[in-house]
C-alpha positions in Angstrom: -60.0 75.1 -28.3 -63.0 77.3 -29.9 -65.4 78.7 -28.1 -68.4 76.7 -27.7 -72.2 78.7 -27.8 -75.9 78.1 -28.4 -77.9 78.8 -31.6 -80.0 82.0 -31.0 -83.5 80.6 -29.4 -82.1 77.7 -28.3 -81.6 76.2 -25.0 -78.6 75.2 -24.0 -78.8 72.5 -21.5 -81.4 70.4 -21.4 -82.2 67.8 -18.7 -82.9 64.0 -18.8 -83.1 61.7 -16.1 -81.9 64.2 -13.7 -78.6 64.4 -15.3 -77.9 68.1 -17.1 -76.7 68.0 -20.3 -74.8 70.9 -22.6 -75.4 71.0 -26.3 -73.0 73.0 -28.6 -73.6 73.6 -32.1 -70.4 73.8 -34.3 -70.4 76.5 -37.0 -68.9 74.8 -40.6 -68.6 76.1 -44.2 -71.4 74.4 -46.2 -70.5 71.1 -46.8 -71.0 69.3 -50.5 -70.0 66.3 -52.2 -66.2 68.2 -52.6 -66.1 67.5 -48.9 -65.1 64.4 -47.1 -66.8 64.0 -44.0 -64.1 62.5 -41.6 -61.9 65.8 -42.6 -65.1 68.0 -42.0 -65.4 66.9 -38.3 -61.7 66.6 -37.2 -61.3 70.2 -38.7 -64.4 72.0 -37.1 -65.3 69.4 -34.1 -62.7 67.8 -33.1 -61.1 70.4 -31.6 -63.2 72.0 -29.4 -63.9 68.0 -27.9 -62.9 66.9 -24.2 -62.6 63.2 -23.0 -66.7 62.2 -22.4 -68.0 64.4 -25.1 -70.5 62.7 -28.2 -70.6 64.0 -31.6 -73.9 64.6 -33.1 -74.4 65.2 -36.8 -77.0 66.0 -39.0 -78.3 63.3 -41.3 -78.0 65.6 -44.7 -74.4 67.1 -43.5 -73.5 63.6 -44.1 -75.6 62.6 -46.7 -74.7 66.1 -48.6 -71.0 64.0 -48.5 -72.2 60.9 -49.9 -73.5 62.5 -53.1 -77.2 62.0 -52.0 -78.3 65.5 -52.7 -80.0 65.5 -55.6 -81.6 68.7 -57.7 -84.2 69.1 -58.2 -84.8 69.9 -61.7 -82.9 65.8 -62.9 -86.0 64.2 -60.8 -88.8 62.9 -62.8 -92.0 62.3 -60.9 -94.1 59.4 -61.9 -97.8 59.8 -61.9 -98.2 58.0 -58.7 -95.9 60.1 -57.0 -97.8 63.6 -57.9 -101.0 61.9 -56.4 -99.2 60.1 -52.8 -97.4 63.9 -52.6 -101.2 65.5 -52.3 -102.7 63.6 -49.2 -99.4 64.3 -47.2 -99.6 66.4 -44.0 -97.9 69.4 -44.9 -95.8 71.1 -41.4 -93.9 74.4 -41.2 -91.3 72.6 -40.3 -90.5 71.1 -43.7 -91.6 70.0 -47.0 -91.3 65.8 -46.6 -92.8 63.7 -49.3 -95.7 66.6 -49.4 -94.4 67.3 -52.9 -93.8 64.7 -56.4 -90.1 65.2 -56.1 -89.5 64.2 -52.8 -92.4 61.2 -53.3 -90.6 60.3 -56.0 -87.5 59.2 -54.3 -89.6 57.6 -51.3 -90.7 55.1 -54.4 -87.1 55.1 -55.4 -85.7 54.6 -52.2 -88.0 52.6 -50.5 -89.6 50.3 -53.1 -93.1 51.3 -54.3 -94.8 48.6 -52.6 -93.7 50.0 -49.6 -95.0 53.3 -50.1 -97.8 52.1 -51.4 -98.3 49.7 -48.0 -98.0 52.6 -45.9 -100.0 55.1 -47.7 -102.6 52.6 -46.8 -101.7 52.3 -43.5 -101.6 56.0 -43.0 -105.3 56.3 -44.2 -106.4 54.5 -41.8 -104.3 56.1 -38.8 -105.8 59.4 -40.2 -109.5 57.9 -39.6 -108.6 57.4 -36.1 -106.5 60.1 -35.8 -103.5 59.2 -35.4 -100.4 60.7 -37.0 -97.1 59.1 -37.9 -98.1 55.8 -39.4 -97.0 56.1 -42.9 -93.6 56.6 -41.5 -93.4 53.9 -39.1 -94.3 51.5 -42.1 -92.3 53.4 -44.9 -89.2 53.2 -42.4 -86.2 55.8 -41.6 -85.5 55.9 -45.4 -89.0 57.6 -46.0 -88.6 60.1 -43.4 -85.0 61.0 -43.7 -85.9 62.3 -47.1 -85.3 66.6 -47.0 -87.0 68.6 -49.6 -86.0 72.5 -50.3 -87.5 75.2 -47.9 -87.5 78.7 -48.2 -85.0 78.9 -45.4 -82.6 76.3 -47.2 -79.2 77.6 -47.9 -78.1 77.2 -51.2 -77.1 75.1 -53.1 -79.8 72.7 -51.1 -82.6 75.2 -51.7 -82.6 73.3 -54.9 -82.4 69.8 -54.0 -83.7 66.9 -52.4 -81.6 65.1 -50.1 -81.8 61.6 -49.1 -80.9 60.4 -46.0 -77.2 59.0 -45.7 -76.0 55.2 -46.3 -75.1 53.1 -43.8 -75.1 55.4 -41.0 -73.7 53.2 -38.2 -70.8 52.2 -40.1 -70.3 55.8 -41.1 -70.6 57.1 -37.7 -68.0 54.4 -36.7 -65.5 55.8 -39.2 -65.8 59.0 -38.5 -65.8 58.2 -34.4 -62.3 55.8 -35.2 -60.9 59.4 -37.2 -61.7 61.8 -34.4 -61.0 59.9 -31.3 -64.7 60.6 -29.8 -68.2 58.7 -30.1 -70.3 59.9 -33.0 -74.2 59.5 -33.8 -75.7 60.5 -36.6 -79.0 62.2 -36.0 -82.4 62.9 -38.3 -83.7 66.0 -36.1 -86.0 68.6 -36.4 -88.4 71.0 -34.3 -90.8 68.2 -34.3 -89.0 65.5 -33.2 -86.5 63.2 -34.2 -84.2 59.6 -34.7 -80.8 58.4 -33.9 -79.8 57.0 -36.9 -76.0 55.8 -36.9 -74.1 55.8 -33.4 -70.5 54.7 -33.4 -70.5 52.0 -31.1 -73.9 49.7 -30.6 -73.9 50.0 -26.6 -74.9 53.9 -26.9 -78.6 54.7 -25.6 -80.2 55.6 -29.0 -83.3 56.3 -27.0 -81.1 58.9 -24.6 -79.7 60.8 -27.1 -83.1 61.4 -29.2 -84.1 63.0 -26.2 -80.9 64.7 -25.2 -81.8 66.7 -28.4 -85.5 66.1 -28.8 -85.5 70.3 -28.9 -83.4 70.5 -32.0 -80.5 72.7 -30.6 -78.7 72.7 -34.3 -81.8 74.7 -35.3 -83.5 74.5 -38.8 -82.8 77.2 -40.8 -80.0 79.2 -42.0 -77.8 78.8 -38.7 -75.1 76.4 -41.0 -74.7 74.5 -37.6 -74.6 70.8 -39.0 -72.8 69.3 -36.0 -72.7 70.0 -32.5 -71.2 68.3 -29.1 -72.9 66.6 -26.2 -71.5 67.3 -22.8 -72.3 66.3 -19.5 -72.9 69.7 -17.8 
């Protein structure tokens, strides 16, 4: 079994509901589209898992798999998508649809009624001041969209990645290979989403904040999985 650790700044254990919980990040190889995702977790997870543990994964480890990173320089922003990319809030905790590449596949992904729906909507949160809106209409497709950051490790420091398809069946898959429950997860220091879980009785609620804190971290830590354990 490996030995299991923290990322540097991050807490270890966190606790929810009065029950202590330990989360592990697992250290992989950078994983592309040469890379099948079951392989990736039974070789670097798998091992280091006991009977009760819960495999999390990062949406764009999985995605990365599924061919869904694309670069940066074969995307073609339309007009529309250079002006939606201008009244987006920009964070320091990532780029979003705040530039025309990553708008570009919101329209793509999501229909650009859609976008264009909740662009309205999220005027009209921002008059009242209230955040979030364009992504509660735009949907998990919208927000699971990555763009390059200076911290990105290459190759995806040139790439937009999408978030992956049909997470709950691919967490399922991947769950049915290893032998232990899997969710797929769209986390960052901000906040986060369950996106995929292996079996539909799992608290999706729970485990968004089980890692509300974002204990894979966001920069170069190449940590795109980790383990929850019941301290």
């Amino acid at each position: 079994m490996n030995e299991l650790t923290n990322n540097e700044g991050k807490n270890e254990i966190i606790e929810v509901d009065g029950v202590s919980y330990r989360r592990h990040p697992i250290r992989t190889h950078v994983v592309t589209d040469r890379d099948k995702i079951n392989e990736v977790c039974a070789t670097y997870a798998a091992p280091s898992m006991v009977e009760g543990d819960v495999l999390f994964i990062s949406e764009k480890c999985v995605a990365c798999t599924q061919k869904r990173a694309i670069y940066m320089k074969d995307i073609h922003p339309r007009r529309l998508a250079v002006l939606l990319s201008r009244f987006v809030t920009k964070t320091p905790h990532g780029i979003g649809l705040g530039i025309p590449e990553t708008m570009e596949m919101a329209l793509q992904e999501c229909g650009t009624l859609r976008i264009l729906f909740a662009a309205f909507i999220g005027a009209i949160g921002k008059l009242f001041r209230k955040r979030g809106w364009f992504y509660i209409i735009a949907g998990p497709k919208a927000s699971s969209i990555d763009g390059p950051c200076p911290n990105t490790i290459p190759p995806y420091n040139e790439c937009v990645v999408l978030g992956p398809l049909n997470p709950d069946e691919t967490a399922a898959d991947i769950s049915k290979h290893i032998g232990y429950p899997v969710i797929i997860v769209d986390i960052n220091d901000l906040g986060g989403n369950i996106l995929g879980v292996s079996d539909c009785s799992m608290d999706r609620d729970l485990y968004a904040r089980i890692l509300k804190d974002n204990p894979l971290g966001q920069s170069r830590e190449s940590t795109p999985m980790g383990i929850i354990r019941k301290a």
